[in-house]
BASE-699604 format. One record per residue (C-alpha): residue in three letters; x, y, z. Coordinates in steps of 0.05 Angstrom, whole numbers, plus 5000, padded with zeros to 4 digits. Layout:
ALAXYZ...
This chain:
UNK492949535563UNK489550175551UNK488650465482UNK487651215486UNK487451655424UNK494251945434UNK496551285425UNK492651095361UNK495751735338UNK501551595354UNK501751075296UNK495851435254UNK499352045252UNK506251945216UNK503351355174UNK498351905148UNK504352375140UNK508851795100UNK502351705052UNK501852395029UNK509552385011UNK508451824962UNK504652284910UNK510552774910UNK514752264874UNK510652254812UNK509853034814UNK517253114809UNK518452514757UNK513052784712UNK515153464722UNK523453294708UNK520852834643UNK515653344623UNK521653934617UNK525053574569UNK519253764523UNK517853034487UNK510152804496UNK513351974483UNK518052054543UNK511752334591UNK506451844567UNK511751294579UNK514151454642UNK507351514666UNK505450814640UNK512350464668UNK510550854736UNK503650644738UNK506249834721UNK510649894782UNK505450264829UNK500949664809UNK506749034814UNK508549344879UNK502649564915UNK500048704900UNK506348474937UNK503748984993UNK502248395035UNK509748405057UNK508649065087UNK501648895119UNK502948195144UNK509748405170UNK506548865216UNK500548475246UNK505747795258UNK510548275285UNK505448655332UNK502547925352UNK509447755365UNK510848405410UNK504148315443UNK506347645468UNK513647865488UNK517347395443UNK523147735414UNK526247225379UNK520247165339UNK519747895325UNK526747845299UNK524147125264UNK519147535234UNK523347975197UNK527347585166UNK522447115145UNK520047715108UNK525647955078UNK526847215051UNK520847175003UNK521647924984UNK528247774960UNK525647094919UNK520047424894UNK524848074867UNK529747544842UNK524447224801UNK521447894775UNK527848064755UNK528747334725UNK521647474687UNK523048144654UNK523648084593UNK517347684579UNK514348114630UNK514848694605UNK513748514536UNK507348224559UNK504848934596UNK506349354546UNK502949094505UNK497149024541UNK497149774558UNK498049984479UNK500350644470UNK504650954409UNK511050454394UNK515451114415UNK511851084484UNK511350414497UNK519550424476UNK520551044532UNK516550554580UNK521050054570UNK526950364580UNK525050584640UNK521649924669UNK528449484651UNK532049964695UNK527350004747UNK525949304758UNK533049184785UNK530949554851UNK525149054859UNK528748604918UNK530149264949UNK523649604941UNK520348994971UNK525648855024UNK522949655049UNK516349355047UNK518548835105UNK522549415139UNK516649865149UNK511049315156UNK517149105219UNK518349705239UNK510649905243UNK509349215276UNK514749415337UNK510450055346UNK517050535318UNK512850935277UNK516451515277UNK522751085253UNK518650855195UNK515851455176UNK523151745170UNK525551155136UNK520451265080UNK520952015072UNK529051895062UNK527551455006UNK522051904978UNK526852544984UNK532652124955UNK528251914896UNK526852664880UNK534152974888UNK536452494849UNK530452454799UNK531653204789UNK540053134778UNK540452524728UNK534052794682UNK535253474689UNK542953664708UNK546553034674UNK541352944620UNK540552164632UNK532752114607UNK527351794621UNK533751254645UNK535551724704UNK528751664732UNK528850924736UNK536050934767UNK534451514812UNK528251034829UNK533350434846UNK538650774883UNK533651064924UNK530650344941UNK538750004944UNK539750615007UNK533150585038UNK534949805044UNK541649995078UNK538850535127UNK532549995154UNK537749375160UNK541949915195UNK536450045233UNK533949365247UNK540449115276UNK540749585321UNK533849495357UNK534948755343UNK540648835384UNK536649065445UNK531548445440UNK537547985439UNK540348275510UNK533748075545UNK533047425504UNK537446805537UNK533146215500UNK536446135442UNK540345545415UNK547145705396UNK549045075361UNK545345225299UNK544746045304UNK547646585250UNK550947145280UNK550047765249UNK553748495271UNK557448055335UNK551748175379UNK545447935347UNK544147225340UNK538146985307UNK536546105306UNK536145785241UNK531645355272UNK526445905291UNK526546385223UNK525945635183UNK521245395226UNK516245005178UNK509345135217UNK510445905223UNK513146025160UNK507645705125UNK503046115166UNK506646795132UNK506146465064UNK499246375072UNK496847015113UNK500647395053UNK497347014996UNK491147165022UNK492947835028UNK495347794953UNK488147564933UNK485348114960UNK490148654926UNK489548354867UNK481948444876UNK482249114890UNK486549324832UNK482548984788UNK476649324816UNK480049994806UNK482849814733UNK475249654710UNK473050264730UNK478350604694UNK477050124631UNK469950244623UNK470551024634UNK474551014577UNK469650654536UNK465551284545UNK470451664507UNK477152174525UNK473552654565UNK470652124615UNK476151854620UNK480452404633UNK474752704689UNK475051984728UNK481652064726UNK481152774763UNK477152594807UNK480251844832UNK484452364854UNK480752604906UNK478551834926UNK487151694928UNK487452284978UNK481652145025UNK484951375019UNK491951685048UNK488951925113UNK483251315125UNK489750835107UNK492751105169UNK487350925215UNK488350245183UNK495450185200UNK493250395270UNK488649775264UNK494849355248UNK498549425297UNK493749605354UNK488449015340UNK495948575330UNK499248765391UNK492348525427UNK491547945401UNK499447715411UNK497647945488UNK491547635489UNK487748265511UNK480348175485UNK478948955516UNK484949185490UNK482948925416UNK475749235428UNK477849815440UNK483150015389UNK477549695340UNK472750275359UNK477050745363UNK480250605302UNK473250595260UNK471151275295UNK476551625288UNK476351355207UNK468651575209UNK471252285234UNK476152355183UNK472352035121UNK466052525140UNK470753195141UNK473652915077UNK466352885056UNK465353585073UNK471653875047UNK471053644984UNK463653924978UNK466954544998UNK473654564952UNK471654004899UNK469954454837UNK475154934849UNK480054404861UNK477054104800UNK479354824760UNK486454754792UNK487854004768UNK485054134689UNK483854674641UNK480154334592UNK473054644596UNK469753944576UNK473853454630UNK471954034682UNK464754024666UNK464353244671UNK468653264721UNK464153694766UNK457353324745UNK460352664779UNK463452944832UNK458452854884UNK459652094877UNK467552194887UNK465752664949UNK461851964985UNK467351594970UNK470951755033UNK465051625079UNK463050985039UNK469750685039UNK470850825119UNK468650125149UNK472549745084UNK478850105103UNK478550115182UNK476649395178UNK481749145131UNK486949425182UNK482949075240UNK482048405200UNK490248495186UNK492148525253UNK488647895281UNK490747505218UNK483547505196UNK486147455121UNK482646915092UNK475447155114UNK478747835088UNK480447555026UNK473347235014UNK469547835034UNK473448244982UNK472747704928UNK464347734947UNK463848454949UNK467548534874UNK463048004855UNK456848544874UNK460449074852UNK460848734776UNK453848604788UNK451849254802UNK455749534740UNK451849064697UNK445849174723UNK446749914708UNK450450014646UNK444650384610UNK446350924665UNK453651004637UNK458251314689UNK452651524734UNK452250704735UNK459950634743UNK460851104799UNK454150764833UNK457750154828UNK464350314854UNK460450584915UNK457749924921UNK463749564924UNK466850004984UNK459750005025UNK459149305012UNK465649125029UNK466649435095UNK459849195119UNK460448395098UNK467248525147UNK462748875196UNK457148355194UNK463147755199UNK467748155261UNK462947885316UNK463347165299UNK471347255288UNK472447635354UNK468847095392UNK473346565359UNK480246945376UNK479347045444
C-alpha cells in the first residue's frame, strides 16, 4: 500500500476543518448568553461549558480507539468486525452516559463546588449542566460514530456529520436564548437536541455502509444474529465476544489515563497562573488560545496517524506503517513550524484583538514567545499520540504521558522562584518531553508489531 500525501490529506484535511468548527460553538453560546446583559448567566455558562468540554474530551478514548480498531479491522478485510467494532462502542458510550446521568446530582454538586464562583453563577451553571447532561449517551454515541467513521477512511462523511451538529447547536443556540427567551436553559437543550440528531444522522449513516460490508460478508452465523434495517445482520457472538471486547475496554482505559493526564496537566497550569493574581491569569488564558489553535491543525495530522498507522497494522504492511509514520510527523513539523512563525508575525496584534485591558495585553505579550514554541514543541507528542493510537500502542502511551507529567511537575517545582516564566518553561517541558520518550520507545514497538 502506498501512502502518498494526497492521501494523508485526504483524512488530515477535513479532520483539521471539523476542529476549527468546534470553537464556533462557544463564540455563539457566549455571545447569545452575553446579550441578555447578566454577568451570573455568562460566568455560568462558561463554567457548565468548560465542565462538559473537560467530562467529554476524558471519554475521548471512544472516538480515538474506535478509529485505530476500526482501521485495524479494515486493514485486515474483516467486515464483520468493523461492524463488531461499532457497536461495541456505542455499548459502553451508552453505559457510561446512563451512569453520568445516574450520577448528576452528586456530580454536579461536587464540581461546582470545586470551581467556586458567586452562588448566582454557580446556580446559572447548574441549570444549564442538569439539562445538558441528558445528551451525554448521545454526545458519546457521536464520539463512536466519528472515531468509526474516521476508522473506515469516510472522512469527508465525518467531517459533515460534525459540522451538522455544530451548525444545529448554533441555530438553535441562537432561537431558544435569543428569539423564545429560554436562558441560559436553551443553551443546554439547543446543546442536547443537537447531540439526540447528530446520533440519528451517523446511525443513519452507519446502516447504510454497514449494509454494503454485509453483501460481501457470507461468514456469519445466523442462529444467534440481530437483524437490524432487514439487510444488516450483525452476530451476537462476535460484538460479545469476551477476548476482543476486553481488548477495547482496556485500549480505552488506557487512553482514559492519559486524558486525564493531560487535563490535569492543563488545569495546573491554569491553577497556578491564577495564584499569580487576575491579570496572569487572564493573559494565560489569551494566549492558551493560540496553543488550542496550533493543537486543531497538528490534531489532524494525528488523526491521519490513526487511521493510516491502523489500517497498516490490520494489513500487516510494516512499509505501509513507516511511511504514513513519517509522513505524518513531517507534515506536523511543517505545520507546527509555520504556526511558529505566524504567530511571531500576528501574536501581539492578535493579542490587541482578543483583550482591551492594557495590563492582560502587556503580560500577555511578555510571555508570548513561550506560547509561540508551543506548536513546534508539542509536534512529536501530538503526531505520535496518533501513531501510538493506531497500532494500539496505548499502554506504553499511557505510561509515557504519566512519566512526562511527572517531569513536567518537576520542572514547575524546580522553578517556581521564576513564576510564570517557570510555568510556561514547564509546560514546554511536558510537550518536548512527551513526544520524545514516544520517539525514543517507537523503535522497540515497531520491531515488536511487525
Amino acid at each position: 500500500m502506498q501512502i502518498t500525501n494526497a492521501r494523508v490529506f485526504s483524512i488530515a484535511g477535513p479532520a483539521m476543518l471539523a476542529n476549527l468548527t468546534t470553537p464556533l460553538l462557544g463564540l455563539v453560546a457566549t455571545a447569545a448568553i452575553g446579550r441578555l446583559g447578566q454577568a451570573h448567566l455568562l460566568g455560568g455558562v462558561a463554567m457548565a461549558a468548560l465542565v462538559f468540554d473537560c467530562m467529554f474530551w476524558l471519554f475521548g478514548f471512544l472516538r480515538m480507539g474506535t478509529v485505530a480498531l476500526t482501521a485495524q479491522a479494515l486493514g485486515a478485510g474483516d467486515a464483520t468486525e468493523q461492524r463488531a467494532v461499532l457497536l461495541r462502542a456505542l455499548l459502553i458510550a451508552g453505559v457510561i452516559g446512563v451512569v453520568l446521568i445516574a450520577l448528576q446530582v452528586p456530580l454536579g454538586h461536587a464540581i461546582f463546588t470545586l470551581m467556586g464562583g458567586s452562588d448566582a453563577a454557580r446556580a446559572a451553571a447548574n441549570t444549564y449542566f442538569v439539562v445538558r447532561i441528558w445528551s451525554a449517551p448521545c454526545a458519546l454515541a457521536n464520539f463512536a460514530l466519528l472515531g468509526w467513521l474516521i476508522g473506515i477512511a469516510h472522512v469527508r462523511t465525518a467531517l459533515v456529520l460534525q459540522i451538522a451538529i455544530n451548525a444545529i447547536n448554533i441555530a438553535l443556540t441562537i432561537l431558544l436564548v435569543l428569539v423564545f427567551d429560554y436562558g441560559i436553559a436553551g443553551a443546554a437543550i439547543a446543546a442536547t437536541i443537537a447531540e439526540l440528531v447528530g446520533v440519528a444522522i451517523g446511525l443513519r449513516v452507519a446502516i447504510r455502509l454497514a449494509r454494503r460490508f454485509c453483501r460481501s460478508d457470507t461468514a456469519i452465523s445466523t442462529n444467534r444474529s440481530v437483524i437490524l434495517d432487514r439487510t444488516i445482520i450483525f452476530d451476537r457472538g462476535i460484538i460479545f465476544d469476551r477476548g476482543k471486547l476486553l481488548r477495547m475496554l482496556s485500549i480505552n482505559r488506557d487512553i482514559m489515563i492519559r486524558t486525564a493526564a493531560l487535563i490535569l496537566a492543563f488545569a495546573f497550569f491554569t491553577a497556578q497562573g491564577a495564584r499569580g493574581g487576575d491579570t496572569l491569569l487572564a493573559a494565560n488564558a489569551v494566549l492558551h488560545n493560540f496553543i488550542m489553535i496550533g493543537s486543531f491543525f497538528l490534531d489532524g495530522m494525528a488523526t491521519a496517524g490513526e487511521q493510516l498507522c491502523g489500517h497498516s497494522v490490520g494489513a500487516r504492511d510494516r512499509e505501509a506503517f513507516v511511511q504514513s509514520a513519517r509522513r505524518v510527523i513531517a507534515w506536523g513539523l511543517g505545520f507546527g513550524l509555520s504556526l511558529t512563525g505566524a504567530m511571531s508575525i500576528w501574536g501581539d496584534a492578535s493579542i490587541d484583538f482578543l483583550t482591551t485591558s492594557h495590563d492582560v495585553r502587556q503580560a500577555a505579550k511578555q510571555f508570548m514567545p513561550f506560547a509561540t514554541l508551543a506548536p513546534t514543541m508539542g509536534v512529536l507528542a501530538y503526531t505520535f499520540d496518533g501513531i501510538f493510537i493506531g497500532a494500539t500502542w496505548a499502554r506504553d502511551m499511557r505510561n509515557l504521558m504519566v512519566t512526562a507529567f511527572v517531569i513536567y511537575l518537576a520542572t514547575w517545582w524546580a522553578l517556581q522562584d521564576y513564576g510564570n516564566t517557570g510555568l510556561w518553561i514547564a509546560l514546554l517541558t511536558f510537550l518536548g518531553v512527551r513526544g520524545l520518550l514516544q520517539a525514543l520507545r517507537y523503535p522497540t514497538l515497531l520491531r515488536a508489531a511487525f
